[in-house]
N, C-alpha and C positions, 0 to 999 in steps of 0.2 A: 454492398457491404462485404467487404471482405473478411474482417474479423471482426473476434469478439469486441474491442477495444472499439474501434471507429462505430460498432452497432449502439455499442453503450453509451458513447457521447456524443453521439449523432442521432441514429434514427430513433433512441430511447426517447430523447425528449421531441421527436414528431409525435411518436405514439402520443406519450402524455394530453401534446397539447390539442390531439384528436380528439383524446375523453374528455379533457376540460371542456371543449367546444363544445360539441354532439354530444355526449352522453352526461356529464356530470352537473354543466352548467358551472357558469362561470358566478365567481365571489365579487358581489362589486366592491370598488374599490374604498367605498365608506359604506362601514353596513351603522344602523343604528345601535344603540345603548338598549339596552333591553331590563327595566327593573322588574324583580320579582317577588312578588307578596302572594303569603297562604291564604289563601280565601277558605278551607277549611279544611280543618285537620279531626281524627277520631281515631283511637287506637280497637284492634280487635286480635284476632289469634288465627294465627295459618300452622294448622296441623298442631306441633307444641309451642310455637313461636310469636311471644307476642308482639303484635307488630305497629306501627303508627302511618296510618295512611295522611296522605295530604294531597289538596287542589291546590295547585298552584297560575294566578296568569301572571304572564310576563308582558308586561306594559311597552312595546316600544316607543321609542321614543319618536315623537312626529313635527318636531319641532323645524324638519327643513319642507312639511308639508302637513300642517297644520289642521286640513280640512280630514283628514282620513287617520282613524281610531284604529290600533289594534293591540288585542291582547292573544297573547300565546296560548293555549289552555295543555296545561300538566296533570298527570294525576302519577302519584309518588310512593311505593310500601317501603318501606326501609325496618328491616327488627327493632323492635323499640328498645333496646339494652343496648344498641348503638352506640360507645362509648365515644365518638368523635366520626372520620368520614367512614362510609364504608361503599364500597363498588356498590355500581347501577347499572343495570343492562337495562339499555331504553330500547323502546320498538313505537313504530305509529303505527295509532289506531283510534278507535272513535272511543269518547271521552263522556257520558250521557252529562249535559248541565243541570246544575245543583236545581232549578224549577220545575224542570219534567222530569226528576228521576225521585222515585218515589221511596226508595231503597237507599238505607244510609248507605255510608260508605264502607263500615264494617261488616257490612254485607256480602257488599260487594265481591272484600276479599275473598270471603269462602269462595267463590266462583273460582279462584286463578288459576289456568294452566297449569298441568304439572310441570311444566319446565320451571314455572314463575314460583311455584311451590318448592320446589328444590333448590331454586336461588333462595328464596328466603331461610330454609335451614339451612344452607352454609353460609347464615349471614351477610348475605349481600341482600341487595333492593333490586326492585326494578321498576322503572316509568315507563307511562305510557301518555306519549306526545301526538298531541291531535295535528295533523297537517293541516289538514281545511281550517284549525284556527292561523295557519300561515298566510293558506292561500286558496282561495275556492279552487275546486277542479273541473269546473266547468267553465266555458267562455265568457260568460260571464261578469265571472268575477275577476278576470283580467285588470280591470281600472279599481278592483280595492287591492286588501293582502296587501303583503309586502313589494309586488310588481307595482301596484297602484302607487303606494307610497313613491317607490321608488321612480316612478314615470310624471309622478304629479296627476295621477289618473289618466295619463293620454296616455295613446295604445303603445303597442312593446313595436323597437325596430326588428327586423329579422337578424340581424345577430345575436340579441338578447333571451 
């Protein structure tokens, strides 16, 4: 590569398609419909801010492999004076389900990071998106999650 120009339109997109491969993983080329319903919501207060948390799953859609269930698990604080959309800074992390968590949800909030505390008084929200409701991370669970769906539960090729 000699110049800028031939790097930019040349070896820019080898990089790219390095990280797609190896590092970022690839989009396949039909993902499923994902519908989303609150499974529960309860409003409480972060510092002077009152706010409305909610669970959320996202239901994929399994209809091209019917035997294999999944739902997304969300959990969501947004300011309750929310007049319409307002920014979400998501992060993953583990998500305790509503049968073993003994602790409402308004509870909860008091706990949050002070980073997640500072986004809520300047009116933004933030989620927190379980992975392992995607995809186990152990071997495992290769043949469920969305790999599973996606393979028909037989195992991943080495390019995948």
């Amino acid at each position: 590569m000699n110049d800028a120009k031939t790097w930019w339109n040349r070896r820019r997109r080898q990089i790219i398609e390095l990280f797609d491969r190896e590092v970022y993983g690839r989009v396949p080329s039909t993902t499923p419909n994902v519908a989303w319903t609150v499974t529960n919501s309860e409003r409480a207060t972060v510092g002077d801010v009152n706010v409305a948390t909610r669970k959320l799953a996202g239901h994929v859609d399994n209809h091209a492999y019917p035997l294999l269930n999944m739902d997304i698990q969300l959990e969501m604080t947004t300011p309750a004076k929310a007049s319409g959309l307002a920014p979400v800074i998501m992060e993953f992390g583990n998500i305790s389900a509503p049968a073993s968590n003994s602790q409402p949800l308004g509870a909860k909030v008091n706990l949050l990071a002070a980073w997640q505390q500072e986004v809520i008084a300047k009116g933004w929200g933030n989620a927190i998106l379980s992975p392992t409701s995607i995809q186990a991370e152990d071997g495992a669970g290769l043949m469920e999650g969305i790999l599973g769906r996606r393979n028909k539960a037989q195992p991943r090729t080495p390019d995948q």
